[in-house]
C-alpha positions in Angstrom: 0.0 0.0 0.0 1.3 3.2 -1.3 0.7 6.4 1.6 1.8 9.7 0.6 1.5 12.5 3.2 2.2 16.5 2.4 5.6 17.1 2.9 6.8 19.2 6.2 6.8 22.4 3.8 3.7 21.9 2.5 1.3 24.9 3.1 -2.1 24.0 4.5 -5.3 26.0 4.2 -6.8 24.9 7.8 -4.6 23.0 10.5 -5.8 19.4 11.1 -7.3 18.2 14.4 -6.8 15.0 16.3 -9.6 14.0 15.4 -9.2 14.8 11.5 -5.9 12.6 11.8 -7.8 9.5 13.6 -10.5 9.7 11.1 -8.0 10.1 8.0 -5.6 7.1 9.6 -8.8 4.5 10.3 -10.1 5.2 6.7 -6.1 4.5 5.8 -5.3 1.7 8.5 -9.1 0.0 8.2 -8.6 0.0 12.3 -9.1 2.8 14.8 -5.6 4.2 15.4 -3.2 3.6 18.6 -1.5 6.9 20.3 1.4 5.3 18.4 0.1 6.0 15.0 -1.3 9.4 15.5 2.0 10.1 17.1 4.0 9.3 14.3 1.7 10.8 11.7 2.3 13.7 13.6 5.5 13.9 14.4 7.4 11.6 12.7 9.5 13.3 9.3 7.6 12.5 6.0 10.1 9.7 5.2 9.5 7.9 8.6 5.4 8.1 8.2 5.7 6.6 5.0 7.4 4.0 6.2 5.8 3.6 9.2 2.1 2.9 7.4 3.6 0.9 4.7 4.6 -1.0 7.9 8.0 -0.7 8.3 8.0 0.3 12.0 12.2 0.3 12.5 13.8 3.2 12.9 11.3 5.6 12.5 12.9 9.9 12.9 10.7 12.5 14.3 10.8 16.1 13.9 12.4 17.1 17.1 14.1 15.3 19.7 11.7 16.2 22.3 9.1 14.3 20.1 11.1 11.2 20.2 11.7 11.3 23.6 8.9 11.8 24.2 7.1 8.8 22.8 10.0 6.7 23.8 9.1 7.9 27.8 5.3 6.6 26.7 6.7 3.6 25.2 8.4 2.8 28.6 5.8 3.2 31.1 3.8 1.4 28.5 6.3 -1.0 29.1 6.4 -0.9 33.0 2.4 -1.0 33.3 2.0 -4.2 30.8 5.0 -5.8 30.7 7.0 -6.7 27.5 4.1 -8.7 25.7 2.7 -6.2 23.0 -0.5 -8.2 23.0 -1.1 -7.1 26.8 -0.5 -3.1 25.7 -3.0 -0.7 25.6 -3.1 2.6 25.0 -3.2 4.7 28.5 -3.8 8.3 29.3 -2.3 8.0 32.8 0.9 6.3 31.1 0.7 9.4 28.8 0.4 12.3 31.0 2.8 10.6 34.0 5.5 9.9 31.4 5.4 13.5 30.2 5.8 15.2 33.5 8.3 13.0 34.8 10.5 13.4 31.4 10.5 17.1 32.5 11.0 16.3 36.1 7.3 17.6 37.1 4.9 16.8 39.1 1.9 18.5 37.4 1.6 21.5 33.9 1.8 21.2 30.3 1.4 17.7 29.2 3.7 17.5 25.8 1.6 17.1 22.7 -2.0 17.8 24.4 -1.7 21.5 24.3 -5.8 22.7 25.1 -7.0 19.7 23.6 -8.5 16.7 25.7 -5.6 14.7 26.9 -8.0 11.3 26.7 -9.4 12.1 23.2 -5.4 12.3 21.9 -4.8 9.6 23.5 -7.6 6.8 23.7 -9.2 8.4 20.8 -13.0 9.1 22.6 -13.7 11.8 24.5 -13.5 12.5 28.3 -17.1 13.6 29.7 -16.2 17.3 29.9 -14.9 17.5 25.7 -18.1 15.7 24.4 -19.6 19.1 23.8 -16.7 19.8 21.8 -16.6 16.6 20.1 -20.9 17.9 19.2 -19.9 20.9 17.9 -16.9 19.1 15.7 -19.6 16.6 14.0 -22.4 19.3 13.8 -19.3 21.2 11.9 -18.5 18.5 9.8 -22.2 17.8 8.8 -23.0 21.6 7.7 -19.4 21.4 5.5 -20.8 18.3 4.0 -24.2 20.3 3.3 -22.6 23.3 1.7 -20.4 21.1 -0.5 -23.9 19.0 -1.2 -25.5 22.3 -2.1 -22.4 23.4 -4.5 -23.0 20.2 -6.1 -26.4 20.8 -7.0 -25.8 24.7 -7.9 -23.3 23.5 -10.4 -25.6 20.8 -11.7 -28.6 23.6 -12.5 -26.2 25.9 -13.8 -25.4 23.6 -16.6 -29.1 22.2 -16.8 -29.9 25.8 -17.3 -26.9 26.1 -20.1 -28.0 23.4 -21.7 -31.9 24.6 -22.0 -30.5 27.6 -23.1 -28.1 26.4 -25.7 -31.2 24.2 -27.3 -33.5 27.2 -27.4 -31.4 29.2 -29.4 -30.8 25.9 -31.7 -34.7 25.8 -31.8 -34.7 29.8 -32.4 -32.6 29.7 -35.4 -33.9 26.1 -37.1 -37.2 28.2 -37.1 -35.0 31.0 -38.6 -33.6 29.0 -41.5 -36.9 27.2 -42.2 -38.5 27.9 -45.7 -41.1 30.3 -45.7 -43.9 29.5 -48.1 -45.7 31.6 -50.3 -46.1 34.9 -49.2 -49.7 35.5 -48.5 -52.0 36.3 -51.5 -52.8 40.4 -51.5 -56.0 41.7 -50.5 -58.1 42.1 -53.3 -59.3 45.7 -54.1 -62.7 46.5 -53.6 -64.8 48.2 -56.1 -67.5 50.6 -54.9 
């Protein structure tokens, strides 16, 4: 399978949520996505994601060294909470956020890689209780782009039904104009009085 993602350059009309990139990475994965994935779609370089989702997990380079230590931190207490087996792993927002603070030597504050956003949605991928309102207002979003893009659709479409109506009555208009006349109509006869 053949991924391509915009390169690190690439400019972007609107940044793309979490939740975009779970979405986009189920449809492309045909599973819902691990903290891993997201992670390395990212923040992993455009070389590594390719690889990484043609699965090729070795080696994989992120952007900045804080990303990679930070998943390696996650990776760890993933590590310490399940044991080696990767079939026992899960993904974990306690793992997450403990991992994060400790690599900076904290206790509590900014969690690396959740900025405002819900640390368990970025994470586990649904929604603590207190961003489901959010995570409303994202789908009620989503459903009035796909409207307007419905409605563009069917503008376009009468646009050209109206072209088309157009273009056959001027064909009509002028295959009437080229027609034969016949005879021109006899004279009125003069009356005699």
């Amino acid at each position: 399978m053949r991924v391509e993602f915009p390169s690190k350059n690439a400019s972007c009309d609107t940044i793309i949520g979490f939740d975009q990139h779970r979405r986009k990475l189920e449809k492309l994965i045909g599973k819902p996505p691990t903290q891993y994935d997201v992670f390395v779609k990212t923040h992993g370089t455009a070389e590594s994601k390719k690889k990484y989702f043609e699965g090729n997990h070795e080696n994989i380079e992120y952007y900045s060294q804080t990303a990679k230590e930070a998943l390696e931190g996650y990776l760890q207490g993933l590590v310490n909470k399940f044991g080696e087996d990767l079939s026992n792993r899960k993904d974990d927002v306690d793992v997450w956020e403990e991992s994060q603070l400790r690599r900076k030597g904290k206790k509590k504050g900014a969690i690396y890689g959740i900025g405002a956003s819900d640390i368990h949605f970025l994470v586990l991928g649904t929604p603590s209780s207190q961003s489901t309102q959010s995570t409303q207002s994202d789908s009620t979003q989503q459903e009035v782009d796909r409207l307007h893009a419905q409605v563009s659709v069917m503008e376009q479409q009468q646009q050209q039904q109206m072209k088309e109506q157009m273009e056959m009555v001027m064909r009509m208009i002028n295959m009437s104009g080229n027609q034969p006349r016949g005879p021109p109509p006899p004279p009125n006869p003069t009356e005699d009085n």
